[in-house]
C-alpha positions as CSV (number, residue, x, y, z in Angstrom):
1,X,10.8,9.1,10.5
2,X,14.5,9.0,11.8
3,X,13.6,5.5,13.5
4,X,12.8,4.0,10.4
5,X,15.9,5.3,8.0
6,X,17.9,4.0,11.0
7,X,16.1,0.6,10.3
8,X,16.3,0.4,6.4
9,X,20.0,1.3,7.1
10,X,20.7,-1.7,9.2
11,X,18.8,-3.8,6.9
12,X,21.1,-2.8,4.1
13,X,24.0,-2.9,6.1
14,X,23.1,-6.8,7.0
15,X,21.9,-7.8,3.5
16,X,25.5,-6.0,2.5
17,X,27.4,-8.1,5.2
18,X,25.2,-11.4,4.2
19,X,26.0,-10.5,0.2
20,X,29.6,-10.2,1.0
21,X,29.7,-13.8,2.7
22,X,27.9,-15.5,0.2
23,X,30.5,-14.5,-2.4
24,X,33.1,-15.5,-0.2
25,X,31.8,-18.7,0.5
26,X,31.6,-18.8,-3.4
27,X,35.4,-18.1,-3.7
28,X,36.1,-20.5,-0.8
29,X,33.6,-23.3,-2.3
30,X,31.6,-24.0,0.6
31,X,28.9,-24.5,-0.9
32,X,26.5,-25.5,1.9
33,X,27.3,-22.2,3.6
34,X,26.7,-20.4,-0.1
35,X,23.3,-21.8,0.2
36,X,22.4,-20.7,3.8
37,X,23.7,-17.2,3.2
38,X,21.7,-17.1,0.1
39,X,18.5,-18.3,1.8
40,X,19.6,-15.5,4.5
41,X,19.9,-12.5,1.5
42,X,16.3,-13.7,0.3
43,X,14.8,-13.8,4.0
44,X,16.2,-10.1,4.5
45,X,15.2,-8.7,0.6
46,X,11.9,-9.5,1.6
47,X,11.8,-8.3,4.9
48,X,13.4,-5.1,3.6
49,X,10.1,-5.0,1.1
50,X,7.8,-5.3,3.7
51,X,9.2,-3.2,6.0
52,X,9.5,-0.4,3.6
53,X,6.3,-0.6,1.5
54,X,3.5,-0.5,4.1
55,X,0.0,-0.5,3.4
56,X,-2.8,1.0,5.3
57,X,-6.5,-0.1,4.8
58,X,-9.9,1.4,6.0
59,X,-8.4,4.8,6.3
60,X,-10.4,7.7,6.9
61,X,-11.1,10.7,9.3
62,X,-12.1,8.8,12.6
63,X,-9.2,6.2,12.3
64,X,-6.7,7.8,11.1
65,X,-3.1,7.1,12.7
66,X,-1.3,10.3,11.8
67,X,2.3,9.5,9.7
68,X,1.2,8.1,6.7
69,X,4.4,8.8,4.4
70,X,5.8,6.1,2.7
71,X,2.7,4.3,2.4
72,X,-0.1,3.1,0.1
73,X,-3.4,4.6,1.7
74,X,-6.4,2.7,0.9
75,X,-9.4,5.5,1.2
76,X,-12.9,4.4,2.2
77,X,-15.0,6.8,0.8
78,X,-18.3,5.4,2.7
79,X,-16.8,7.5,5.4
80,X,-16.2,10.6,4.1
81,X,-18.4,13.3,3.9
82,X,-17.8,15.6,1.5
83,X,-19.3,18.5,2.6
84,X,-17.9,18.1,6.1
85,X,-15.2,20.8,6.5
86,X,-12.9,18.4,8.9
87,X,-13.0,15.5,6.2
88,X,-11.9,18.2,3.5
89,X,-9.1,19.5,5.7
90,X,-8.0,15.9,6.4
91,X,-8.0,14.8,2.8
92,X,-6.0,18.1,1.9
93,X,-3.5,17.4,4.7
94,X,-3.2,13.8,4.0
95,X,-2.8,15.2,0.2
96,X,-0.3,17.5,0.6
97,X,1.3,17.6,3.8
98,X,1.6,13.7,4.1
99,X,2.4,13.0,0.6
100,X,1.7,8.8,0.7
101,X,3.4,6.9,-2.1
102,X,-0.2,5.7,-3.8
103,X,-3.9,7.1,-2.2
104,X,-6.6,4.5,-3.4
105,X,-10.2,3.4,-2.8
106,X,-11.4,0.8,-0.2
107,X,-14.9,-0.5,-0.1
108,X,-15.8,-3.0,2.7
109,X,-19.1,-3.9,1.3
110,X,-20.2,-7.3,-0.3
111,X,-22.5,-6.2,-2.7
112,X,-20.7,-3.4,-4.9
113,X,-23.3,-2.4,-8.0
114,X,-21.6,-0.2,-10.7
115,X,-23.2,3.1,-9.0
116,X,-21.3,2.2,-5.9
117,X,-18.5,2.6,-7.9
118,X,-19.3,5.6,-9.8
119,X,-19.5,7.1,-5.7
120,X,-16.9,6.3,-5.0
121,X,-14.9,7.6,-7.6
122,X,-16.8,11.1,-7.6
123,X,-16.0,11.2,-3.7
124,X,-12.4,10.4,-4.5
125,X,-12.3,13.2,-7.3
126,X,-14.2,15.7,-5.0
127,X,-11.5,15.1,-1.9
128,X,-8.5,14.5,-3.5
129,X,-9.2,16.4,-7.3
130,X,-7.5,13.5,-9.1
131,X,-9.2,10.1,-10.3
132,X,-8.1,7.2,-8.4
133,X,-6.6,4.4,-10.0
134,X,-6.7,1.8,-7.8
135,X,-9.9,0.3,-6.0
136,X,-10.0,-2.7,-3.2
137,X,-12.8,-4.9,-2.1
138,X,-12.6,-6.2,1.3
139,X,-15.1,-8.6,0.9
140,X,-16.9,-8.4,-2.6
141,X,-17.8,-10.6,-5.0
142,X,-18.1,-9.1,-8.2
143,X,-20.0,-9.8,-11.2
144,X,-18.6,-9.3,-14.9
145,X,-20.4,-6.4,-15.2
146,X,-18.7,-4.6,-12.0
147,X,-15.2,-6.1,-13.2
148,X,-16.4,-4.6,-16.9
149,X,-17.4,-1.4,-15.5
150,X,-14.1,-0.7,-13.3
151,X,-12.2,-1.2,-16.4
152,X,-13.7,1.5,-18.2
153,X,-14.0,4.2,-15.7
154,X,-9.2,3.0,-16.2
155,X,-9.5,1.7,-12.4
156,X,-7.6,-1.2,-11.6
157,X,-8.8,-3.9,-9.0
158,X,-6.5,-4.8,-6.2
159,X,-7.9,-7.8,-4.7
160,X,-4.8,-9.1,-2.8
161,X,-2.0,-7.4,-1.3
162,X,1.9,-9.0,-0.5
163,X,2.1,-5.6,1.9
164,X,2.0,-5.7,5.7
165,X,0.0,-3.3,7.5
């Protein structure tokens, strides 16, 4: 966890340092050097997004990679067994003593029907004792009906992500 404040800090530092030059390039009217250094801010803004804003997919008991703070957690709840003791205590560790920024539901399966949903959401509820918001398909292709059906039961779909893993 120290590694990666010691990163975010040198990434602020540098987009400080490459903020600082573009205004005096500015005040100096260079403005060829303005636009490289504003090219360079952009380049490390996003880098600085990626970096921090991770996102894990597929996660569950048997792949799990331990630190997951400061991430989105995509769940998949095909998985999970519910009444499997380990899989409870790793969803209440992940819960509590991990605390990731957003915990959401993954499904890798290309045909999703509406009761696949509704499992997946009661899995969710049962592990984590909050409804998810957020559900991703890997590799679905969803009907109306599905789409219809997610938007009901308030869950939003997340189809593509700009996060790295």
């Amino acid at each position: 966890m120290f590694k990666m404040n010691r990163n975010l800090i040198i990434y602020y530092v540098t987009l400080g340092i490459l903020t600082i030059l573009c205004v005096y390039t500015i005040f100096k009217k260079k403005y060829t050097y303005t636009y490289i250094t504003s090219g360079l801010i952009i380049a490390s803004s996003i880098l600085i997004f990626f970096y921090s804003w991770r996102e894990d997919y597929n996660v569950h008991p048997m792949n799990d990679k331990g630190n997951n703070r400061r991430k989105v957690l995509w769940i998949n709840v095909d998985k999970i067994d519910i009444l499997n003791d380990d899989h409870n205590r790793w969803a209440k560790n992940i819960l509590l003593k991990q605390a990731p920024n957003k915990l959401g539901i993954y499904s890798d399966k290309h045909n999703v029907t509406t009761l696949d949903i509704l499992r997946y959401k009661e899995t969710f509820f049962e592990l984590f004792n909050y409804n998810p918001e957020h559900i991703y398909f890997k590799n679905a292709k969803l009907n109306n009906k599905t789409k219809q059906f997610c938007k009901d039961k308030n869950l939003k779909i997340s189809s593509i992500s700009l996060r790295i893993n």
